[in-house]
N, C-alpha and C positions, 0 to 999 in steps of 0.2 A: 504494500500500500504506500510506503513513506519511497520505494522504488518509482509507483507509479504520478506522485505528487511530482517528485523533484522532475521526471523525463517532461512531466505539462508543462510545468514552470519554465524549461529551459526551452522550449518550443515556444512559449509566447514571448519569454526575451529575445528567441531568434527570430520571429518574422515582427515583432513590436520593431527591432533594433533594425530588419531590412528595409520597412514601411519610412522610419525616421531618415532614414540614409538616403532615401530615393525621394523626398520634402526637398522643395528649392530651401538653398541656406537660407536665406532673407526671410524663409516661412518660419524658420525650426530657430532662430536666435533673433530677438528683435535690435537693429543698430539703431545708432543715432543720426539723424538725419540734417546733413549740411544747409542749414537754411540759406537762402537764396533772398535775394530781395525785389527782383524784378521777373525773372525769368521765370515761366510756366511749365515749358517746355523740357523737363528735364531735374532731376534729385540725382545728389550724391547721399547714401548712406553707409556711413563707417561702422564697421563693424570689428572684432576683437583682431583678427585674423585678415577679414579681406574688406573691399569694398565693393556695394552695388551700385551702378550707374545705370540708372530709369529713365526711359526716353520718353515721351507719353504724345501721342499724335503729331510723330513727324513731320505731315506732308497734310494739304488742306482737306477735310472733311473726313480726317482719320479718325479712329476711333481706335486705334492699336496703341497698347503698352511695351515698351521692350523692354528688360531686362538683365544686364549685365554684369556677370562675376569677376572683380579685378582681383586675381589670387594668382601665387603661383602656380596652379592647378589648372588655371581657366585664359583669362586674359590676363597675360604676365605687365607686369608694369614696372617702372617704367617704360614705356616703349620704344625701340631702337631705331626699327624699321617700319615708316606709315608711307599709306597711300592718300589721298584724301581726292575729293574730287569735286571741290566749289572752291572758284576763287575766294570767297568769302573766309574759307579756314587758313588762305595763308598767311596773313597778318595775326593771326592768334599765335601762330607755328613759330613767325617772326619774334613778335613782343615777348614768350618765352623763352627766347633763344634755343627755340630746337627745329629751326630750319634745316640742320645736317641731318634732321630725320627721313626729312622727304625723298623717296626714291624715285615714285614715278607720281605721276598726272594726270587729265584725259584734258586734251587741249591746251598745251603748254603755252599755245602763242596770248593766249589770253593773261598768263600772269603777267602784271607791270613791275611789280618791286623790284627794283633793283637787284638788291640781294639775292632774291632765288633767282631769276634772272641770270644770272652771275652761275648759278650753280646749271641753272638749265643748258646756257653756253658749252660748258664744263663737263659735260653728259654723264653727268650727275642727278638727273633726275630724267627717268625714262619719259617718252610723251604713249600714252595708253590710249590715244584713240578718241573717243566721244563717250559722254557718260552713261547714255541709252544702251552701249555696244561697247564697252572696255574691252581693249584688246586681251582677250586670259592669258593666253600664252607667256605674252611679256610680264605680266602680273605675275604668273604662276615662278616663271623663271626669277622676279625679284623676289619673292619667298616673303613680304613683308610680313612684321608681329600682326599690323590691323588694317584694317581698311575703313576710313570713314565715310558713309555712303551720304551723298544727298538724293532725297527721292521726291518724286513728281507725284506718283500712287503708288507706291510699292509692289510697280509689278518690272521692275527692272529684273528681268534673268539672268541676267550675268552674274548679278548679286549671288541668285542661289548655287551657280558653278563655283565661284570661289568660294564659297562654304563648304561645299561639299569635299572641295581641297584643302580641308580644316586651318582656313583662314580666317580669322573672325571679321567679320562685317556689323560696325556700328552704325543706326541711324541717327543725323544730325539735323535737328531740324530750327537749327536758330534765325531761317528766315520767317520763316509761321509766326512768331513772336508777333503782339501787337504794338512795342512800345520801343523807340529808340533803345532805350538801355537795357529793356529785357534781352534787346539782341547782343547786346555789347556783354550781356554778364553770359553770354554763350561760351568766353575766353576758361569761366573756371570749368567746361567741359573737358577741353586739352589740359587744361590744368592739373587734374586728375589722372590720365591717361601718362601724362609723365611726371609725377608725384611732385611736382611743384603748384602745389595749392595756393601757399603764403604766396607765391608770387604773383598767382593767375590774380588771386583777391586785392593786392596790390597796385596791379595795374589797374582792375577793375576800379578800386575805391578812387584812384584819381583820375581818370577820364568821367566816373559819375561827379567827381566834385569841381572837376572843371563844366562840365554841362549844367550842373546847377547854379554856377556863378553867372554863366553867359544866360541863362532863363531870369535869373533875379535882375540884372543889368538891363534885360530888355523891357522890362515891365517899368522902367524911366521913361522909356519913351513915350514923346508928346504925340507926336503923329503916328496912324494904323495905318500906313499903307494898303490899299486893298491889291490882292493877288488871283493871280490865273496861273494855270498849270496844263500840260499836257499839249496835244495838237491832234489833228486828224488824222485817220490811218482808213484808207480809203474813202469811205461814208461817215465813220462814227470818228467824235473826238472823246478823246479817253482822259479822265480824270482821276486824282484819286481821290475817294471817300472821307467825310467827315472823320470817320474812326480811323484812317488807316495812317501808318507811319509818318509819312508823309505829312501826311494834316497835324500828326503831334509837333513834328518841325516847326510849323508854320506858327502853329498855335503859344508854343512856347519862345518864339522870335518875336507874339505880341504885334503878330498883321493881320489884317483882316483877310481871310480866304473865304474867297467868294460861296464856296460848296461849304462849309466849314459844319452846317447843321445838318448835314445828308449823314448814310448810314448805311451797314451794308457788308459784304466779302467783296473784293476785288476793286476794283477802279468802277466808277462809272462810267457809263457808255452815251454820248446826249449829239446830240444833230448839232451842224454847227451854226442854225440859227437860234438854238434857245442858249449858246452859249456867244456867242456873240449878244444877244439881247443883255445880258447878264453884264459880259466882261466887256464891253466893247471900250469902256474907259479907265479900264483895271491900270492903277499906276504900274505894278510890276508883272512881267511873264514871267515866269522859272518852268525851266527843262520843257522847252519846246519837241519832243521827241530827238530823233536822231540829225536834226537838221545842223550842217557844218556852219552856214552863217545866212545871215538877213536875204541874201539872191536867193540861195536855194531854198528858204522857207517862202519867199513869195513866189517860186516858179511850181512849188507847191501845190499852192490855193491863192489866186491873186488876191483874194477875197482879207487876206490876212493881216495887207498892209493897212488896212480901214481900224486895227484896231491899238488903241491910244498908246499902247504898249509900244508897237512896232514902230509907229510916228515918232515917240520920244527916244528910239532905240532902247528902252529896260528890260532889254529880254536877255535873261541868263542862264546857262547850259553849263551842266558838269559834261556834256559827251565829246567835247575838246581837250581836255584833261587827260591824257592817254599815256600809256606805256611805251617803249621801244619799238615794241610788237603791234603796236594800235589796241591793246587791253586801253577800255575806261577804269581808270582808277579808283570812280566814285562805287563803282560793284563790287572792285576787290576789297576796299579799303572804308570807305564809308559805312561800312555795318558796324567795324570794330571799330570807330573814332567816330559816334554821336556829336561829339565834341567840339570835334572841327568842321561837320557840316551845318551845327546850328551854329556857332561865329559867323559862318560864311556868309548865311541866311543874314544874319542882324547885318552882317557890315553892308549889304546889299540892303535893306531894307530900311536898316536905323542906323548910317555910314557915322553919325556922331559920336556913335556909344561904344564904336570902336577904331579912332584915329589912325593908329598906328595896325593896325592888321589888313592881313593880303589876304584876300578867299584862295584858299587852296584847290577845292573843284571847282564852285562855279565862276566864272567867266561872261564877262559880254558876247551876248552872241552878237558880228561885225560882219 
């Protein structure tokens, strides 16, 4: 009887103890969790032994959680060798100082920094193709620790072949963010991934407290400028939405943007007579789409020059602002430096309130 006890007992510590082994870690010991202060998009939680990195709806209209073990078991960390593939993460890569991580790319000619640049040169950093269609092969042969993914829907396949070659693939989803600085606190995501936290937070703390000086300083100003944005692209001219990034810019620059009380996902879409009706004597235009200067935006739409904007010349464009390679710098580099694109904005908008500064993206368009 005391034979047949102890054989039960040891049978329910063996499948009790197989049930708890096969519990994601994060379930079976509860960590503590890195609070964040802007960013939605994303939790680091420390735990005794390892950490988890939680992505939570990468890409628009997700509803997927992802869930990441940094162990030496799993994803080892610091990371030696990344792939990444939005320009948007190379300036994190930079400000850390672990741009010698980068091996390969998908569409190298679009990096502008310098620096990697320098390493791209150098064939130091493979070019992988287009991010729809990474080249595997190349990838496979770099062997990278990770691969940071950016996705559109999450049905990139390529994604699932390097996994399958027990690569790991991280989703990055710091453009979905709604808020200048939720995107910018994207940097303590790398930050992690090469165990330089103190520093990601670092960096982080002062480009947030430079962005809130130049928001305080704007709120002097005597005059709102009223603004316009966007241009046409065929039939529809595209704007963005009250809530969207964009409009936080403007809003905390302390201009009046003409859409500013709309609402919504995406850019607005409006004919260009109800935005002419609207903007037709908007003091300022910002980012006329891709147009190089004033001829080509009226050979355009002739219709263009009739608005007050274009008559006083106030039209200003980051898509002059370019790299070596013709990269816009405001897509590589403007996600992670809020900073410098709201300056930009006031010195264009409220030129008093900052004498001595140069806009770094935007530019008169001439």
């Amino acid at each position: 009887m005391k034979f047949k006890f102890l054989f039960f007992s040891l049978l329910i510590c063996f499948f009790g103890c197989k049930n708890e082994w096969n519990k994601p870690i994060e379930d079976t010991f509860k960590g503590k969790e890195n609070l964040l202060k802007y960013a939605k998009g994303f939790k680091i939680i420390e735990h005794e032994t390892h950490k988890v990195l939680e992505i939570k709806n990468p890409w628009p209209n997700s509803d997927k959680t992802f869930k990441y073990i940094l162990s030496d078991s799993n994803i080892k960390t610091p990371i030696e060798k990344i792939v990444v593939t939005s320009t948007t993460h190379i300036p994190a890569l930079e400000l850390l100082n672990v741009e010698h991580s980068l091996v390969g790319f998908p569409g190298t000619r679009y990096i502008s920094s310098e620096k990697t640049r320098q390493r791209i040169d150098n064939g130091l950093v493979r070019e992988l193709g287009k991010n729809e269609g990474i080249n595997t092969e190349v990838l496979l042969e770099l062997n990278p620790d990770l691969v940071v993914a950016f996705g559109i829907d999450g049905n990139n396949k390529t994604y699932e072949t390097i996994k399958k070659a027990n690569i790991p693939v991280i989703y990055n989803g710091d453009w979905v963010e709604s808020s200048p600085l939720a995107k910018a606190e994207w940097i303590k995501f790398f930050g992690v991934l090469f165990n330089k936290e103190v520093k990601a937070d670092s960096i982080f703390n002062a480009i947030e407290n430079d962005y809130i000086k130049a928001k305080q300083l704007a709120k002097i100003a005597i005059h709102n400028p009223t603004v316009l944005s966007g241009a046409m692209h065929k039939d529809i001219w595209y704007l963005p939405n009250g809530t969207s990034t964009e409009a936080q810019f403007l809003k905390d620059a302390n201009v009046n943007y003409l859409w500013n009380d709309t609402k919504g996902n995406g850019s607005l879409a409006l004919s260009f007579e109800s935005v002419f009706e609207k903007a037709k004597n908007a003091d300022i235009w910002l980012s006329p789409s891709n147009y190089p200067n004033l001829k080509a935006l009226e050979n355009a739409n002739s219709h263009y020059n009739e608005f007050k904007a274009f008559q006083n010349k106030t039209i200003y464009t980051f898509n002059n602002t370019t790299g070596k390679t013709g990269g816009v710098l405001y897509y590589e580099l403007g996600m992670s430096r809020p900073d410098i694109v709201l300056k930009d904005i006031i010195k264009i908008c409220h030129p008093e309130l900052l004498e001595n500064y140069v806009p770094f993206f935007f530019k008169p368009l001439k």
